[in-house]
TORKOL-4160 file (C-alpha; in steps of 0.2 Angstrom, whole numbers, padded with zeros to 4 digits, m for minus):
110
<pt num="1" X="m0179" Y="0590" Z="m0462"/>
<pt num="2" X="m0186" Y="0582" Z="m0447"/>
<pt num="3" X="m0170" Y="0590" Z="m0435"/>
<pt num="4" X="m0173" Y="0609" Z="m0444"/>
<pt num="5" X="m0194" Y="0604" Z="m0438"/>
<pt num="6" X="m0188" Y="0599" Z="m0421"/>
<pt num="7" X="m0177" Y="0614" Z="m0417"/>
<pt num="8" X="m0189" Y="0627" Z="m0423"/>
<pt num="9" X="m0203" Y="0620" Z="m0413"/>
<pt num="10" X="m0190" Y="0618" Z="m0398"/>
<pt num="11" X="m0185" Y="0634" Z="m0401"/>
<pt num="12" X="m0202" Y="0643" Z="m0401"/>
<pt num="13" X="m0207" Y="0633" Z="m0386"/>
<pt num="14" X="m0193" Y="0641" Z="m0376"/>
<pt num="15" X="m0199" Y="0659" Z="m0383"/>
<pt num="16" X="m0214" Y="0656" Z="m0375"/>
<pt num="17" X="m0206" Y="0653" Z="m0357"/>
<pt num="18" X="m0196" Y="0668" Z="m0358"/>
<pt num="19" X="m0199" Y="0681" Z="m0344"/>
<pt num="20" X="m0201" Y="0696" Z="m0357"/>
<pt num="21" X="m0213" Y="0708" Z="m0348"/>
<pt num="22" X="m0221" Y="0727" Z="m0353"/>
<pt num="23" X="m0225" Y="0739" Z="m0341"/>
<pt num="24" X="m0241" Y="0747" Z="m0346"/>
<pt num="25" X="m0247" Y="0764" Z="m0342"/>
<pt num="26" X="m0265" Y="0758" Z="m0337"/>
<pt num="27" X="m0269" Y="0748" Z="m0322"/>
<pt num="28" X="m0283" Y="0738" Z="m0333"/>
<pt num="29" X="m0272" Y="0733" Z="m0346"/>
<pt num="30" X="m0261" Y="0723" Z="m0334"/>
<pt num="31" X="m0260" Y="0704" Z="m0332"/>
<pt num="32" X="m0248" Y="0707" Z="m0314"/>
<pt num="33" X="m0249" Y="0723" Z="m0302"/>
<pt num="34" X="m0231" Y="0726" Z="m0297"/>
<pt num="35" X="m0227" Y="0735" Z="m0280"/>
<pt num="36" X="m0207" Y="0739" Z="m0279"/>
<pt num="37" X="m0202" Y="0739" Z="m0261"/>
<pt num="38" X="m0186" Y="0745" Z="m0253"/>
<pt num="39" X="m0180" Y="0729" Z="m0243"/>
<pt num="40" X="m0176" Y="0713" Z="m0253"/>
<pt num="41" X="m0183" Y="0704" Z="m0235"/>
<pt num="42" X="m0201" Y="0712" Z="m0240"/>
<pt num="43" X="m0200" Y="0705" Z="m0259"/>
<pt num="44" X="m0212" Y="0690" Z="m0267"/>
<pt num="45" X="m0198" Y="0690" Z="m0283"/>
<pt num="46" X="m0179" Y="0697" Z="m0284"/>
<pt num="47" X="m0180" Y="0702" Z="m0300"/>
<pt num="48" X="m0163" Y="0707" Z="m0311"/>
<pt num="49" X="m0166" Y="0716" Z="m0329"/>
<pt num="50" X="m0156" Y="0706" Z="m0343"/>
<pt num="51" X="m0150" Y="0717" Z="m0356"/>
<pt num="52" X="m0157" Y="0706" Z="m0371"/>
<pt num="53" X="m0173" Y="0697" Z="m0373"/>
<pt num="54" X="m0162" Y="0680" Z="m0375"/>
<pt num="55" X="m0157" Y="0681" Z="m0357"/>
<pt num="56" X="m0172" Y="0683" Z="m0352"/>
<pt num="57" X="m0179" Y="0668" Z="m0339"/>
<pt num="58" X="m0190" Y="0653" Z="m0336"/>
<pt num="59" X="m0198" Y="0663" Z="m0321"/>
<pt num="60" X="m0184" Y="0663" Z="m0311"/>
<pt num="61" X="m0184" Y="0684" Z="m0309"/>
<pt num="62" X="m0174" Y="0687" Z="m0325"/>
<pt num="63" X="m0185" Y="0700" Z="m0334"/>
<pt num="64" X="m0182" Y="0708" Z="m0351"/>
<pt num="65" X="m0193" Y="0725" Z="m0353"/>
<pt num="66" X="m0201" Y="0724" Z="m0371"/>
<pt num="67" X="m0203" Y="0739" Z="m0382"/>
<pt num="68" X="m0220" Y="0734" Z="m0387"/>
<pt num="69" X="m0235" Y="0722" Z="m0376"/>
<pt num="70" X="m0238" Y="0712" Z="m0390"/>
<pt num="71" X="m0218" Y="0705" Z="m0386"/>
<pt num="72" X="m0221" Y="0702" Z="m0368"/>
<pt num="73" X="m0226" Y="0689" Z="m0362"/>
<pt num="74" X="m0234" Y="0698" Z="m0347"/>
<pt num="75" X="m0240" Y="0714" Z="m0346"/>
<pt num="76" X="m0238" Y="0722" Z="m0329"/>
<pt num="77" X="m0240" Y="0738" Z="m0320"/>
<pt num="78" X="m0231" Y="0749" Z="m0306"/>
<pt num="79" X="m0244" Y="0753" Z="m0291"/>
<pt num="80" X="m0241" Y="0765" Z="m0278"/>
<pt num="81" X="m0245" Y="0755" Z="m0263"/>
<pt num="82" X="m0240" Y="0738" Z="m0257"/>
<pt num="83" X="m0259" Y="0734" Z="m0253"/>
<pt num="84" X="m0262" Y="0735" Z="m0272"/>
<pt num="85" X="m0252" Y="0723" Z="m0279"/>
<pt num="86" X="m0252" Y="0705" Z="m0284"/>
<pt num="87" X="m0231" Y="0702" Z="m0283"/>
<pt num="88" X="m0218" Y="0714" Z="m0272"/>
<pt num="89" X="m0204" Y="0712" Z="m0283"/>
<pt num="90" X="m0186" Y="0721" Z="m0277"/>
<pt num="91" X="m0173" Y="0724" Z="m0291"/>
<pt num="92" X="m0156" Y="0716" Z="m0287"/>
<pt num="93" X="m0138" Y="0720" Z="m0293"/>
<pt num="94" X="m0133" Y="0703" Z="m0300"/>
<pt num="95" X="m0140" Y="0691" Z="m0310"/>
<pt num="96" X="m0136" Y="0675" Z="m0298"/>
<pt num="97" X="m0146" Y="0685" Z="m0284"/>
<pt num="98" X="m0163" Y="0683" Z="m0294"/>
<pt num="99" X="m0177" Y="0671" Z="m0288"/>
<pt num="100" X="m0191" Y="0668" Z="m0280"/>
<pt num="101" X="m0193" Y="0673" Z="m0262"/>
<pt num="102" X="m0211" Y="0668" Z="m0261"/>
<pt num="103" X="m0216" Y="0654" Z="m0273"/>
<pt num="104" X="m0233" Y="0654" Z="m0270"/>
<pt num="105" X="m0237" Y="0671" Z="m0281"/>
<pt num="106" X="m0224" Y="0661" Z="m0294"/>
<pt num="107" X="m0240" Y="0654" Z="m0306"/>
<pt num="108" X="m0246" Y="0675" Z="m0308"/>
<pt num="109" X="m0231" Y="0674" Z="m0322"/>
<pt num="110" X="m0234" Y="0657" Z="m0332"/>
């Protein structure tokens, strides 16, 4: 009884460190502005999109979009200018590329 209390509480820990986000439609409703640039060079955070919310990451740039905003764990939104944003993210091709670039903007996402 003791191990199934220890793995569900492990296990919901780890839920709560996953990298599950929600683009919103409102600027107001976001936790992290989001500016996408062109160059991986000009990026705070390489981010790569996992195809299930499992694979998601311990804010290390694996993202998992949510369908809904009470599943994410943050809620972001896509400006239109760099000057707007809290985090320049670029989206990579590869899973092993994703990270941060500048680590000091890393606490906007625990």
């Amino acid at each position: 009884m003791k191990t199934i209390i220890l793995l569900l509480v492990a296990s919901f820990g780890i839920q709560l460190q996953a990298q599950k986000v929600f683009s919103v439609q409102y600027v107001h409703q976001a936790d992290v502005k989001i500016y996408t640039v062109k160059y991986e060079h000009q990026a705070d955070l390489k981010v790569y999109k996992v195809k299930y919310d499992h694979q998601a990451g311990d804010n290390n740039g694996k993202w998992f979009f949510t369908s809904y905003a009470s599943q994410a764990k943050k809620k972001i939104f896509f400006v239109d200018y760099e000057s707007q944003a809290d985090v320049k993210i670029f989206f990579v091709d590869y899973e092993s590329q994703a990270g941060w670039r500048n680590s000091a903007k890393r606490y906007l996402f625990y």
